[in-house]
Every structure is written in structure tokens, then in C-alpha cells.
C-alpha positions as CSV (number, residue, x, y, z in Angstrom):
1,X,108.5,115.3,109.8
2,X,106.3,115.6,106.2
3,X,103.1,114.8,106.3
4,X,100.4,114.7,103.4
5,X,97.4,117.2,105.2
6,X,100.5,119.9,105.6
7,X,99.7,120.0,109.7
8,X,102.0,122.0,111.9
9,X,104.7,120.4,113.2
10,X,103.9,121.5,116.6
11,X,100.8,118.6,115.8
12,X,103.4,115.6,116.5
13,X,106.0,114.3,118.2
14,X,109.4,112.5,116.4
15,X,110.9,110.0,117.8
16,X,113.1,106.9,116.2
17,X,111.1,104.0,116.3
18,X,112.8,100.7,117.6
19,X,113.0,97.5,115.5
20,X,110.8,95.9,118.2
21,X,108.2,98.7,118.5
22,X,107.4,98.7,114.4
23,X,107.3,95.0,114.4
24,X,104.7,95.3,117.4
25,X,102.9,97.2,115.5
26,X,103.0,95.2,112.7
27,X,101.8,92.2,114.3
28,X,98.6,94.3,115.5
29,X,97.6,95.7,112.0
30,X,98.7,92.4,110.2
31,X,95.9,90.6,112.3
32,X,93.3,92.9,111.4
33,X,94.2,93.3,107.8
34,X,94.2,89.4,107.7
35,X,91.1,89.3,109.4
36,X,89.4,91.7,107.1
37,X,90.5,90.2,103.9
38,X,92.2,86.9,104.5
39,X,93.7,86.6,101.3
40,X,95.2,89.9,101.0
41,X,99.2,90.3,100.0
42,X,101.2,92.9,101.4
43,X,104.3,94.9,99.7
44,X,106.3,96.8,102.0
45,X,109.2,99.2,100.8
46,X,111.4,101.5,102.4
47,X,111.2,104.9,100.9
48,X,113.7,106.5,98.3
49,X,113.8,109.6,99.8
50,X,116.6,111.0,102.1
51,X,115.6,112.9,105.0
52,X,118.5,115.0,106.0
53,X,116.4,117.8,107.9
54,X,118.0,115.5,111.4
55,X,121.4,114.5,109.5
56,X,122.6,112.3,106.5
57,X,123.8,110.1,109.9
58,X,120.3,110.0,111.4
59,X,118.7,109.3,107.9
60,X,121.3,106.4,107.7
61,X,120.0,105.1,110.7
62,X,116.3,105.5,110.2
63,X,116.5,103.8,106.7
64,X,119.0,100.4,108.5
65,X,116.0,100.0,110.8
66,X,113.1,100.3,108.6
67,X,114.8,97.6,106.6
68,X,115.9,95.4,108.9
69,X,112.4,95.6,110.2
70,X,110.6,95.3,106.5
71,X,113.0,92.3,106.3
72,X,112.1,90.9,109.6
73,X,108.4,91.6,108.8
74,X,108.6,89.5,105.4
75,X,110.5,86.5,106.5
76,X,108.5,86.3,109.5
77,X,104.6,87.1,108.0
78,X,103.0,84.4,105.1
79,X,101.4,87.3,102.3
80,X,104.2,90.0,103.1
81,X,106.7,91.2,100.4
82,X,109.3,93.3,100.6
83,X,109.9,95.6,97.3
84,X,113.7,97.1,97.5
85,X,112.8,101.0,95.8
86,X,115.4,102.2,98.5
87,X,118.3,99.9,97.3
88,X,117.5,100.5,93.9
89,X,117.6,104.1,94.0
90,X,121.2,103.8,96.1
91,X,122.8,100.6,93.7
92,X,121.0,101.2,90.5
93,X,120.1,105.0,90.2
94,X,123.4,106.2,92.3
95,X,124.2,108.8,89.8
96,X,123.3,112.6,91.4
97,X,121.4,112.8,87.8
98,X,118.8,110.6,89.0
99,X,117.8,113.3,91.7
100,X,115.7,116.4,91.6
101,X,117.7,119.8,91.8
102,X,117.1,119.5,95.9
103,X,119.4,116.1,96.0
104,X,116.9,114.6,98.5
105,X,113.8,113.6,96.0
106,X,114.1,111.0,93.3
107,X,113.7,112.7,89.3
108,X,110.8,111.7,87.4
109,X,113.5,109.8,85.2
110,X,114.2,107.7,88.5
111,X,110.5,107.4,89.8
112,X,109.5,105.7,86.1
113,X,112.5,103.6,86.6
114,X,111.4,102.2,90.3
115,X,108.3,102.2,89.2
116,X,109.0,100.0,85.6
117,X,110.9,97.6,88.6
118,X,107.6,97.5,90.3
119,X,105.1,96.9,87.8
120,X,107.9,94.1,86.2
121,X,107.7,92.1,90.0
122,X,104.0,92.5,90.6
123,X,102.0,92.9,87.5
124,X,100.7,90.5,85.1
125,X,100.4,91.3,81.6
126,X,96.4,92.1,81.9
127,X,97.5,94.6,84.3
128,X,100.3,96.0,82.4
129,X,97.9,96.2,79.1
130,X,95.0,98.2,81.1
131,X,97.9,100.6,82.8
132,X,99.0,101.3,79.4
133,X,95.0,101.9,78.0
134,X,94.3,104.5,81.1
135,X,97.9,106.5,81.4
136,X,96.8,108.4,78.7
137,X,93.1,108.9,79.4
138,X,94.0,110.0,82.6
139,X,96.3,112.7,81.4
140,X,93.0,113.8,79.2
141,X,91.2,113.5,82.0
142,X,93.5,116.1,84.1
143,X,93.5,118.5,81.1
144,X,92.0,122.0,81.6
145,X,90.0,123.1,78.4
146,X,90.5,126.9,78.1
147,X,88.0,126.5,75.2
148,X,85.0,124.3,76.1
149,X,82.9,124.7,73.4
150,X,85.0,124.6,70.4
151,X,84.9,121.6,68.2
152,X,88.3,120.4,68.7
153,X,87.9,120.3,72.4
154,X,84.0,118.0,71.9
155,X,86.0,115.8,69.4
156,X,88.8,115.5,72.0
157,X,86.0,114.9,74.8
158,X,84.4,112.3,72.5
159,X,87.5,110.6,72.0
160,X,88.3,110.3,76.1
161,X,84.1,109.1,75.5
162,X,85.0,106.0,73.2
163,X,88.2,105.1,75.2
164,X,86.9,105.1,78.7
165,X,83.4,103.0,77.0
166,X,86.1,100.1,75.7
167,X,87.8,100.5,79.4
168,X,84.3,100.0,81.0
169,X,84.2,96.6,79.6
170,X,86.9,95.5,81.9
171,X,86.8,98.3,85.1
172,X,84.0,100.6,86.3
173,X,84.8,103.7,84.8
174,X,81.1,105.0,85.5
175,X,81.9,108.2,86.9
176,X,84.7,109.2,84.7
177,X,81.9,108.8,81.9
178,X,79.6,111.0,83.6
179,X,81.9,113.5,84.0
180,X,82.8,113.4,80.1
181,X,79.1,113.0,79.2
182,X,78.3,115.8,81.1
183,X,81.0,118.2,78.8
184,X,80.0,116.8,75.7
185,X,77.1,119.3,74.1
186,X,74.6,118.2,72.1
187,X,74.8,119.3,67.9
188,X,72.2,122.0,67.3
């Protein structure tokens, strides 16, 4: 079992969750989730990725029940939608090309494609625009200078400056400017 703090395995126990046990669950953190925001939405979606570590058989049947729950879930639950990433990757991306070398992860060719899917079922075209504005000043923002104080990088800083001040008129992008302002040197 993969987890995102890489614990030991030795730290949990598997087991194959019943349709009945995840929709218990369900019901439990539905309630407080409603309770905490009453008008959230949720989108539930059965993951892409094959887990063949207990079997292509097992995986089979882990997926059939995490659907047939999700679907259970979203019929039964006002606010809950299910988003299909699972059946497009089988129907629409069924090709081996749209997988990593491994055959078990999705390609970054497939991932733009489920994600294109998404963003075309939940976004709005405000969304969609302001996506569009920050995919590339996030990519600045995950650059490593090797050559801080040059002027190319400070004019590359001060563009990243003017784009994330346009942003701020529609998000908070407070500390993203304070971490730009912070490389920028003054002129001597």
C-alpha cells in the first residue's frame, strides 16, 4: 500500500474494504463536511492507477467496488459527483502509449488529457482564464536561479513581480510577492 509520508508498511494493515463499510464511512464524514460548510460540492473519482503489487485480478476487484460505491455515494448524497478519470483512462486513453514505462502510472500526455476532462466538467471560464495566467508563473516560481544576481535573472524576477501584482487583483498572491520582492535587489 503507497502512501504520501513514505511510512513503513509494517505501519498499516490492508484489507479490502466492503461496499457497505466505505459507504458507512461516507455517511459519517459527509455529515461533518456538510455541517462544516453546508454548501460544499463533492467530486469523487476512482483513481487511474493500477495496483498490481496484489494481482491485476485483485486490482480489478478493488477498482469494481470503489465504483460501485462512488456511484452508490453520488446517487444517494445531494452535492456529490462522481468524475469518471478511471473509465477514461481504460475507454479513452487504452493505448499502452498513454502509460509511463512502468505500465501502472498514467504518462504526462494522459494526466493533461484527464485533467483537460476535468477542468472542461467543473470549471467556468473565470477559472479556466486564471489557470491559464498562473501555470506559467508557477513554473517561474519553481525555477532555481544558478545566477541570482545577474540582470537577466532580476528582469526575469521583475517580470514574475508584474504578473503575480495583475493576479493579486483577483487572488491573494501575498506571499508569492514577498518571496519575489525579497530576490529582487535594489539598482546601485
Amino acid at each position: 500500500m503507497s502512501n504520501c509520508h513514505k511510512m513503513p508498511g509494517s505501519g498499516f494493515t490492508k484489507s479490502l474494504l466492503s461496499q457497505k463499510k466505505i459507504l458507512e464511512s461516507f455517511d459519517t464524514l459527509y455529515r461533518d463536511l456538510k455541517a462544516f460548510n453546508p454548501t460544499c460540492k463533492i467530486i469523487l473519482t476512482v483513481s487511474p492507477v493500477r495496483h498490481l503489487k496484489d494481482t491485476l485480478a485483485l486490482n480489478s476487484v478493488s477498482k469494481s467496488i470503489l465504483r460501485l460505491a462512488c456511484h452508490t455515494i453520488s446517487e444517494t448524497f445531494d452535492g456529490v459527483h462522481y468524475f469518471p478519470s478511471y473509465e477514461i483512462m481504460l475507454d479513452d486513453l487504452r493505448d499502452y502509449r498513454f502509460y509511463k514505462s512502468d505500465m501502472i502510472h498514467p504518462s504526462e500526455e494522459a494526466e493533461e488529457y484527464i485533467w483537460n476532462k476535468f477542468s472542461d466538467c467543473y470549471f467556468d471560464d473565470q477559472t479556466k482564464e486564471f489557470i491559464k495566467k498562473w501555470n506559467p508563473i508557477y513554473t517561474s516560481l519553481q525555477h532555481k536561479a544558478f545566477h541570482v544576481g545577474t540582470d537577466a535573472h532580476q528582469t526575469f524576477l521583475k517580470k514574475i513581480l508584474s504578473q503575480l501584482e495583475e493576479l493579486s487583483k483577483t487572488v491573494s498572491v501575498d506571499e508569492e510577492i514577498a518571496f519575489i520582492k525579497a530576490q529582487i535587489t535594489p539598482k546601485k
